[in-house]
VEXDREN-2710 file (C-alpha; in Angstrom, 1 decimal):
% VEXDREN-2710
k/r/px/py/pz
1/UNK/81.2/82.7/75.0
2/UNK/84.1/85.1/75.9
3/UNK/85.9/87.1/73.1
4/UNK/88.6/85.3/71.1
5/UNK/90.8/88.6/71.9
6/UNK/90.7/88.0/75.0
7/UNK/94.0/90.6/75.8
8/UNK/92.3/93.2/73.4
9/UNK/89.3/93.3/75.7
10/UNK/91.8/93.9/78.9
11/UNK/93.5/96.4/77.0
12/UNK/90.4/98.5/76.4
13/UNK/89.6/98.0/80.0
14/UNK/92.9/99.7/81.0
15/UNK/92.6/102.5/78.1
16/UNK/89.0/103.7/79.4
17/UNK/89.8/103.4/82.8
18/UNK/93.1/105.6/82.5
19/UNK/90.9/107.8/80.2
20/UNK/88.4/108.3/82.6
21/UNK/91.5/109.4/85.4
22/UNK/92.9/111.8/83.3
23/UNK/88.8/113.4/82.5
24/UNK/88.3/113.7/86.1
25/UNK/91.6/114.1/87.7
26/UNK/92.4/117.3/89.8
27/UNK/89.0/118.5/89.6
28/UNK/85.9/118.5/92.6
29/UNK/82.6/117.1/91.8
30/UNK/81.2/120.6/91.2
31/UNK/83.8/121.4/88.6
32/UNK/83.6/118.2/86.8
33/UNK/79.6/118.4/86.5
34/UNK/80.4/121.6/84.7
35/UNK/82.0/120.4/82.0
36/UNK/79.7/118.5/79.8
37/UNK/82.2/117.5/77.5
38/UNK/84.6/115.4/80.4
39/UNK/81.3/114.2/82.1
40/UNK/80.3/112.7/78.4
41/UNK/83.8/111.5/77.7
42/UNK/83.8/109.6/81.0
43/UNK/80.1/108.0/80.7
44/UNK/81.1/106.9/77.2
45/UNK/84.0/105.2/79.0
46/UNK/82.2/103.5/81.2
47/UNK/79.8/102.0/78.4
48/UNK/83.4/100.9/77.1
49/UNK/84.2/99.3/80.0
50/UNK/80.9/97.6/80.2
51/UNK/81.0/96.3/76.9
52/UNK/85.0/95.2/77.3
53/UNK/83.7/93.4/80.4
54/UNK/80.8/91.5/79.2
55/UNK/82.8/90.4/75.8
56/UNK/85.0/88.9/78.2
57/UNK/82.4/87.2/79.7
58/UNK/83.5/85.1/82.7
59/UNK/87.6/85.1/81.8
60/UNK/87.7/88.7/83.4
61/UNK/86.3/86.5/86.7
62/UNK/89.4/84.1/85.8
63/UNK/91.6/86.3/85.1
64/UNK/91.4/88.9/87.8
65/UNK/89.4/87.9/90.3
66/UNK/87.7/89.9/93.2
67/UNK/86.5/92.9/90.8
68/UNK/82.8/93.7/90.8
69/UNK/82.3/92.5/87.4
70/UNK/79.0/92.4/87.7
71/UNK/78.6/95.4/88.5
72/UNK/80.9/96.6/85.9
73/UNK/78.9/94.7/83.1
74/UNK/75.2/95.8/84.7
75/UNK/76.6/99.4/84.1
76/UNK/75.9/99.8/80.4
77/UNK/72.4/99.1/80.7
78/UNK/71.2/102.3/82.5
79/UNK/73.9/104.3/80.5
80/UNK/72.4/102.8/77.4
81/UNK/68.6/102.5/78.3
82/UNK/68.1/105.1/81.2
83/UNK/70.1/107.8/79.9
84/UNK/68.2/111.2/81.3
85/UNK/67.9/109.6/85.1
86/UNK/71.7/109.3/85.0
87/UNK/72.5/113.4/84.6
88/UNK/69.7/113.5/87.8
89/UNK/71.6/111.0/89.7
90/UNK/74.6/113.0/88.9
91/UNK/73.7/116.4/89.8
92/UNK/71.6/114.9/93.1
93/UNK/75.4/113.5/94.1
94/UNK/73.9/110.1/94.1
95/UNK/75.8/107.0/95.0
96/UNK/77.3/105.4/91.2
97/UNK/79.5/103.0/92.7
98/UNK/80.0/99.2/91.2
99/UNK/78.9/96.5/92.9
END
């Protein structure tokens, strides 16, 4: 069942993703990997975003269709649950794309 607040949940989506543009903008990968404290602002933003996203359950498919919400939802899980592979997969450059 998606949230009753349904614009609260859109709202959060925008505040995290503008958060996590400010975090990483203007630097290069290798700069941003140095900082632990923007690299652990934006993965908490991303679990934001994946909780916003699955509250809203399928209204954000209504409401703005073609995102990968999927994708966007699934995120949470390893940021949650596999927590040490993700600093790997970030320092390896790996691929953390939605999709």
């Amino acid at each position: 069942m998606p949230s009753k607040d349904v614009a609260r949940r859109l709202a959060d989506i925008v505040e995290y993703a503008e958060r996590v543009s400010r975090y990483v903008g203007g630097r290069d990968q290798e700069a941003f990997l140095a900082d632990d404290m923007a690299r652990d602002a934006v993965l908490r933003c991303l679990q934001c975003i994946s909780e916003a996203a699955n509250k809203l359950d399928s209204e954000a498919e209504r409401l703005m269709p073609g995102q990968p919400w999927k994708g966007i939802r699934a995120i949470g899980n390893p940021l949650r649950h596999e927590y040490d592979s993700i600093e790997d997969h970030l320092h390896l450059g790996g691929d953390m794309r939605l999709r």
